[in-house]
Structures are given as structure tokens and as C-alpha cells.
C-alpha positions in Angstrom: -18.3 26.6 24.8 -20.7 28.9 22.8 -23.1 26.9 21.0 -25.2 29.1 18.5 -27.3 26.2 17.6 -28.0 22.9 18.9 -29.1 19.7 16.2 -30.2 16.6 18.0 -31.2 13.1 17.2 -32.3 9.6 18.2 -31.6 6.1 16.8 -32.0 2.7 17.6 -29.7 -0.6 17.8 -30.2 -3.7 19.5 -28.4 -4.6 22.4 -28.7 -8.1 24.4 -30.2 -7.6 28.1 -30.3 -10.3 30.4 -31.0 -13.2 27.6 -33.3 -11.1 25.6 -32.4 -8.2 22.7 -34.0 -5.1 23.3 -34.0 -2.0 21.4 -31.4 0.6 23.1 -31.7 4.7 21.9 -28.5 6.3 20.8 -29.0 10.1 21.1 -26.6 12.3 19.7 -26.4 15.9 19.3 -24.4 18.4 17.3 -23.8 21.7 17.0 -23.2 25.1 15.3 -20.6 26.9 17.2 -19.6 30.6 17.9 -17.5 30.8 14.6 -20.0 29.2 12.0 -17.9 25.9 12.3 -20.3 22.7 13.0 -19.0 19.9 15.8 -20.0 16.7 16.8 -21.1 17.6 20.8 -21.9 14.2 22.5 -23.6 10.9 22.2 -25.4 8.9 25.1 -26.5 5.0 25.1 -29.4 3.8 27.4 -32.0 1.8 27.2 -33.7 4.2 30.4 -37.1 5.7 29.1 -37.4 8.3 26.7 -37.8 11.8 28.8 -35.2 10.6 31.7 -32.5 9.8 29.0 -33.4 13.1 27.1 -33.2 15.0 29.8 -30.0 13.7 31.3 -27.8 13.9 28.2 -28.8 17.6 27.8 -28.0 18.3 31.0 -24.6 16.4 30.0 -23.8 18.8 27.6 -24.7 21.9 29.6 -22.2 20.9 32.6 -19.6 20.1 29.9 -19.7 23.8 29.4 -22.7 24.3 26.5 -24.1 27.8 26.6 -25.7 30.1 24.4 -28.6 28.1 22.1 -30.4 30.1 20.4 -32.3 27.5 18.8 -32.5 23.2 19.0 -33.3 21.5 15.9 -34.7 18.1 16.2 -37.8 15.5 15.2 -40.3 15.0 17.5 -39.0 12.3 19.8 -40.6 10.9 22.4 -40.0 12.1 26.0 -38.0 15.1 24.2 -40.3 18.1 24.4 -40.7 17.8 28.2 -37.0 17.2 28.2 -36.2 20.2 26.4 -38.3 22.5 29.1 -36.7 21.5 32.0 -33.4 21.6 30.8 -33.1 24.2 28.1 -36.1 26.7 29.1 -37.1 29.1 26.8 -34.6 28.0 23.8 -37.2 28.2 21.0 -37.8 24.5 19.4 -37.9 23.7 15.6 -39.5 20.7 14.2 -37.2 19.3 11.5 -39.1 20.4 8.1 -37.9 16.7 6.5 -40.0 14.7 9.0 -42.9 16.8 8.7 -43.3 16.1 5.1 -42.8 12.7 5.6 -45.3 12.3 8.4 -47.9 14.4 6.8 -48.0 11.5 4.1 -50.0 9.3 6.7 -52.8 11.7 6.7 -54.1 12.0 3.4 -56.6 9.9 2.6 -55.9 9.1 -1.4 -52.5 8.5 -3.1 -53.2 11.2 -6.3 -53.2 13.4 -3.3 -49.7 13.2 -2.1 -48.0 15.2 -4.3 -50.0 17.9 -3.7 -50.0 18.2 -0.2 -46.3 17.8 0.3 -46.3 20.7 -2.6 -48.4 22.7 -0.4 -46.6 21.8 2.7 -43.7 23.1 0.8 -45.0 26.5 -0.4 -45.7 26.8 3.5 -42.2 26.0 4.2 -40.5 28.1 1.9 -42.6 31.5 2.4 -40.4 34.6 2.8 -41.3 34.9 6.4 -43.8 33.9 9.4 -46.4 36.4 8.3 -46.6 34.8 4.8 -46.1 31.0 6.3 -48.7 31.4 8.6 -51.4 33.2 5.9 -50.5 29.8 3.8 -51.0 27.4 6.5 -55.0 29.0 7.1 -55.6 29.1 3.3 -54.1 25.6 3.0 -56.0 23.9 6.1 -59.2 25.2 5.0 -58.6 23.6 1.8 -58.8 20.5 2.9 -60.8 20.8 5.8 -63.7 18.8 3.8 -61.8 16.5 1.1 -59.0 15.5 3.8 -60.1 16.3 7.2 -57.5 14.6 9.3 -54.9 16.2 7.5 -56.3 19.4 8.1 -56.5 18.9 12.0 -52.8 17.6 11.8 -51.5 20.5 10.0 -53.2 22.7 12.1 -51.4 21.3 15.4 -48.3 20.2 13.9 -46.7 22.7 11.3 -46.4 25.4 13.2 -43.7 23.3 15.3 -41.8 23.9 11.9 -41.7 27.6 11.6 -39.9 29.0 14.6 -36.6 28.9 12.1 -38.5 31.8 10.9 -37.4 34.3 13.8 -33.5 32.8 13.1 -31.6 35.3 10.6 -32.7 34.3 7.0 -29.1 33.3 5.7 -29.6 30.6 8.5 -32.8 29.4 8.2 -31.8 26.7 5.1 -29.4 24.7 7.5 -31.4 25.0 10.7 -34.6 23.7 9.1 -34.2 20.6 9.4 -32.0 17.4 11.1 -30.6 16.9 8.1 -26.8 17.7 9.6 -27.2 14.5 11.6 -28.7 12.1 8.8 -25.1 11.5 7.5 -24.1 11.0 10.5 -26.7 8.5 11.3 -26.4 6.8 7.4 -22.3 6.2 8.9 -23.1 4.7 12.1 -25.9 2.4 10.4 -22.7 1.7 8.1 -20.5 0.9 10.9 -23.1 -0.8 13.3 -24.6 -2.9 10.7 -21.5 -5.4 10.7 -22.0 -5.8 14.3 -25.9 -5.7 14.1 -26.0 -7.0 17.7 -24.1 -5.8 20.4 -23.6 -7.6 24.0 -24.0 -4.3 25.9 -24.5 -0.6 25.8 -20.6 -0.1 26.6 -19.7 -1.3 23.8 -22.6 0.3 21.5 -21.5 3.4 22.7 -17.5 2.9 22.3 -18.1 2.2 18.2 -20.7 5.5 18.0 -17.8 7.2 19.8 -15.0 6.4 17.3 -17.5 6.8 14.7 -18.6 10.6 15.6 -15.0 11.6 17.0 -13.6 10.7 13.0 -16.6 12.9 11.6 -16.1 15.7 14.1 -12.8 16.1 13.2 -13.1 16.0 9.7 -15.9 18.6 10.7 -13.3 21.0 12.5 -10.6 20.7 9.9 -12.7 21.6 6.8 -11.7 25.3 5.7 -15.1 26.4 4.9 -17.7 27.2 7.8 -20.6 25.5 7.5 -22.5 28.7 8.7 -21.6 32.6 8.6 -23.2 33.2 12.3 -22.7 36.8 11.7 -25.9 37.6 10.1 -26.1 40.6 6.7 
């Protein structure tokens, strides 16, 4: 059915393969439907490389009757960009805000910087619109393109991938910022798959994910509230 917008993420368990244990790439995405309501769409096990299995699962979903995205939501996975051109052209991408923030950290150069870099980050993050977000970002680069050069190069390139929630109707932007729909989901599976902590194959990986997401969807779908009003003031 209608999907408004589409949240999508990767982890990793180990599976055994042929004598050796390997690390196999549970994707899983969810969604914002039609009525505001939010629903677990699908989850796909493979150990295949990165794009292929990207690419694939979305065209999963699509053929199981996904239509509509106005927007995906995701980190930046390997293999998922190219993924997301050829099999969702033209839906607009946003880089999850969280990870952003957290990657940025690698750049600078001295500790007593951190904190004000992820409070500049921030400031960019939480202007009133694009126009304001992207006046921060050119004031805030050329601030440190002498004391913390990398990091000024890196936000350059990479925080703009942050602020296409921007052209999303503001009383949606908070939710649709960032992954952050799928990290309980992920902190539940780690729950669940952390008794097994190896599994013999990717069957059985993927039937506990399964059972896990199917008892989260549902409690998803039965909750009264919608977790967002898709029709916009």
C-alpha cells in the first residue's frame, strides 16, 4: 500500500558458512503509512554484497505493493545509494541526523573540540528552514577551515545529505530526521539474537528477526495514537 515515508536500516550477526563464521547483513525497513500510523514493512538476510542485496530487497517491497515515498530515511550504508537510484528514482534521500553527529566526531582533531562542533552541527540541524541551515553550514565550515581542516571538507560534502527533511512539511521533519524509529527495533533484535549469538544459517537468522519485527509491528498497528499526522497544518 501507500507508503508516505520509508525508514531503512542494516545490522550484522554472525552466521556459520561452510566451516567458517562470517558476518551476514540483516536489512530491514519500516514505514510511515497513508494514515500517520508506522509499520514494520520487511526484513531480508544475505550475506550477497552490499548494493545487490540493497537493491533486491527494495525491489521486494515495491512488488509487494509499496508506492508513494516521498522520502527514505536511512545511514549511509554501503552499496545503498546506488541501490536507492535504480530502484526508487527520484525519492529524495535523508541522511539520518544521529549518525552524522556521531561520525563528525572522527574529524576533529582535539577532544576540547567536540562539544562544540556537535553544538554547531546542531544549530545547523535545527535551523527553521534550508535557507537558514545552509547560511549556517558556510559560516560554520569556514570556521574551521584553518583550526580543523578535515572537518571542514567533511561537512562540506557530507551535511547537506542531512537536510533534504527540510523540503518535508515541518510538523514531520522531527521524526523523519533521523533512523531513530528503527534503533529500538534493532536494540530488540540485539536482545533476542544475543542468546543465540551464532546462528547455523541465514534461514534461521531470518525466522527469529521475523518473529521479532511481526510482535513490534503489531504492537505498532494497535497503538491508538498515530505516530505521525501526514496531513500537514
Amino acid at each position: 500500500g501507500r507508503v508516505e515515508y520509508l525508514i531503512i536500516d542494516a545490522r550484522y550477526e554472525k552466521v556459520r558458512m561452510a566451516g567458517s563464521v562470517v558476518s551476514c547483513a540483516v536489512l530491514v525497513a519500516t514505514g510511515v503509512l497513508a494514515d500517520g500510523g508506522r509499520s514494520v514493512l520487511g526484513v531480508s538476510v544475505s550475506l550477497s554484497e552490499a548494493e545487490v542485496h540493497w537493491r533486491e530487497f527494495l525491489l521486494s517491497l515495491k512488488k509487494r505493493g509499496m508506492y508513494g515515498v516521498n522520502m527514505v530515511t536511512s545511514d549511509d550504508h554501503s552499496g545503498l545509494k546506488a541501490a536507492l537510484q535504480s530502484s526508487l528514482p527520484g525519492v529524495p534521500w535523508q541522511r539520518c541526523q544521529t549518525h552524522l553527529q556521531r561520525n563528525a566526531a572522527a574529524y576533529v582533531p582535539k577532544l576540547d573540540m567536540r562539544e562544540g562542533v556537535a553544538a554547531d552541527i546542531r544549530s545547523i540541524f535545527n535551523a527553521p528552514d534550508r535557507e537558514e541551515a545552509d547560511r549556517l553550514l558556510g559560516k560554520i565550515v569556514e570556521s574551521y577551515s584553518k583550526t580543523a581542516p578535515r572537518l571542514a571538507i567533511w561537512m562540506e560534502e557530507n551535511i547537506p545529505e542531512g537536510l533534504t527533511v527540510f523540503a518535508m512539511p515541518k510538523n514531520h521533519r522531527l521524526r523523519l530526521r533521523t533512523s531513530n524509529m528503527i534503533e529500538r527495533l534493532n536494540r530488540e533484535i540485539k536482545r533476542r539474537t544475543r542468546v543465540s549469538s551464532l546462528f547455523p544459517n541465514e534461514a534461521s537468522l531470518l525466522r527469529l528477526v521475523s518473529a521479532v519485527l511481526m510482535e513490534v509491528s503489531e504492537g505498532w498497528e494497535s497503538a491508538d495514537k498515530a505516530y505521525l499526522k501526514v496531513k500537514a497544518d
